[in-house]
FITI-322185 format. One record per residue (C-alpha): residue number from 1; y, z, x. Coordinates in Angstrom, 2 decimals, m for minus. Layout:
N
- nr:y:z:x
- NUM:Y:Z:X $
...
END
This chain:
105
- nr:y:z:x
- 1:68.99:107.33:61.71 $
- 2:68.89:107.95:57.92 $
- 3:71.55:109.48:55.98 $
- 4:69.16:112.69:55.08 $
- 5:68.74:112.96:58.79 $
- 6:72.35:112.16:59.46 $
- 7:73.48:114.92:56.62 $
- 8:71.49:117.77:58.91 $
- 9:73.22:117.06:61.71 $
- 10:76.41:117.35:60.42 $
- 11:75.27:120.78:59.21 $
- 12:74.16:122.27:62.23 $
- 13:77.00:120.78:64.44 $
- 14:79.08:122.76:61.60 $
- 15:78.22:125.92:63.70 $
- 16:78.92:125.09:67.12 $
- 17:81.91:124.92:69.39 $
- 18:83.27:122.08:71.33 $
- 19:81.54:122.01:74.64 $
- 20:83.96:119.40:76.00 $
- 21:87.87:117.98:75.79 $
- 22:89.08:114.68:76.00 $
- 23:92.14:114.82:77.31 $
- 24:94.84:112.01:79.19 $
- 25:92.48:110.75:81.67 $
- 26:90.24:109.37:78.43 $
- 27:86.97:109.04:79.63 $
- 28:86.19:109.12:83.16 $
- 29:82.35:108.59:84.69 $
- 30:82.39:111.90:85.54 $
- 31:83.39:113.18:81.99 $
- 32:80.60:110.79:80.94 $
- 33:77.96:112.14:83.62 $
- 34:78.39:115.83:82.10 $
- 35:78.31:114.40:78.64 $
- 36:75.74:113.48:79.17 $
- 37:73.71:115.79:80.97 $
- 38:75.13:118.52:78.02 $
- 39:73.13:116.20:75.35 $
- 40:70.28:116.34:77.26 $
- 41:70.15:120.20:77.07 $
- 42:71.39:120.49:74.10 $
- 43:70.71:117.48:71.77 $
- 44:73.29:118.06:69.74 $
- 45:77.23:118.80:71.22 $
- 46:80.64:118.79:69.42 $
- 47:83.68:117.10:71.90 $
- 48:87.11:117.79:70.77 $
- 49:89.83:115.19:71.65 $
- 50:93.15:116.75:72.96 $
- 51:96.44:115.62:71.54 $
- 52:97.30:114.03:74.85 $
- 53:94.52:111.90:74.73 $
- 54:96.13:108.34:74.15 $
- 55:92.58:106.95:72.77 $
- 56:91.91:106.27:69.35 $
- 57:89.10:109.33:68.82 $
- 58:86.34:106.99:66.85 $
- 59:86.91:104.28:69.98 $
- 60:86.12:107.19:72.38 $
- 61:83.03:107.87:69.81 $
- 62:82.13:104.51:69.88 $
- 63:82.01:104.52:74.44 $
- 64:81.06:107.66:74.64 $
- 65:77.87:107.26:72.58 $
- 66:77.47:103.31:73.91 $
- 67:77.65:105.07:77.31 $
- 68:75.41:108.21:77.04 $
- 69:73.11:106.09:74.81 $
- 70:73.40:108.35:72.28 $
- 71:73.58:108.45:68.08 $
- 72:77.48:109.42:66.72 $
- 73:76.90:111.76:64.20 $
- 74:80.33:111.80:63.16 $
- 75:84.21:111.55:63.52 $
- 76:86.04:114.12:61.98 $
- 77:89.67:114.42:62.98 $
- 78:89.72:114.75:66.38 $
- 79:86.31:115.95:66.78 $
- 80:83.33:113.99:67.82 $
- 81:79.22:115.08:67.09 $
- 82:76.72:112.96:69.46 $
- 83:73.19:113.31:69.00 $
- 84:70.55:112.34:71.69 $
- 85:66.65:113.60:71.32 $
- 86:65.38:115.50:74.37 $
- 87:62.82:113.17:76.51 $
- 88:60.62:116.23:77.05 $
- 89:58.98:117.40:73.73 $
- 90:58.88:120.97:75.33 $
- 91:62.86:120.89:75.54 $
- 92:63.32:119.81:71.88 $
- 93:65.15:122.14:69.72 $
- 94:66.17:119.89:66.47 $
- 95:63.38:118.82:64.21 $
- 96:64.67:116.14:62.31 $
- 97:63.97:116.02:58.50 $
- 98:61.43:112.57:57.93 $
- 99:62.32:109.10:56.72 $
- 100:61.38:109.09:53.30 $
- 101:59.36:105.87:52.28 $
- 102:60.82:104.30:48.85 $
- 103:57.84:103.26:46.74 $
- 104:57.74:100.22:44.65 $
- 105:57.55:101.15:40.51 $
END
């Protein structure tokens, strides 16, 4: 993922809400299972980490994104933006801006 593309996904997961909450149980397969299955739909989802969550939040970034297969977007605070592009081309929702090819002068 390139920064440009990176940079647009922080601005569009500036508009949504936390579909999900870490909390003390850290990350369970189940919490992993809908995780995942919320990328899928969505492509893009925020997860906030609760203050009774024990974990350091970019080490739950890091597994939850190793385990979902997805890109982390970012770590802000306590909040977490995964990325994952829909298999199906008819469920994709988030174009992503093109790699730009550096020319030699």
């Amino acid at each position: 993922m390139t920064t440009k593309q990176r940079a647009y996904l922080k601005g569009l997961a500036m508009n949504i809400e936390p579909l999900f909450q870490c909390g003390k149980n850290s990350i369970t397969p189940e919490f992993v299972a809908a995780v995942s299955e919320a990328i899928e739909k969505h492509e893009i989802i925020k997860v906030s980490i609760l203050n009774n969550c024990l974990d350091d939040p970019k080490e739950v970034a890091r597994m939850l994104s190793e385990r979902t297969r997805s890109q982390l977007v970012q770590v802000i605070g306590k909040k977490i933006v995964l990325y994952k592009e829909a298999k199906d081309p008819k469920n994709r929702k988030i174009e992503l801006p093109k790699a730009s090819k550096k020319k030699d002068i």
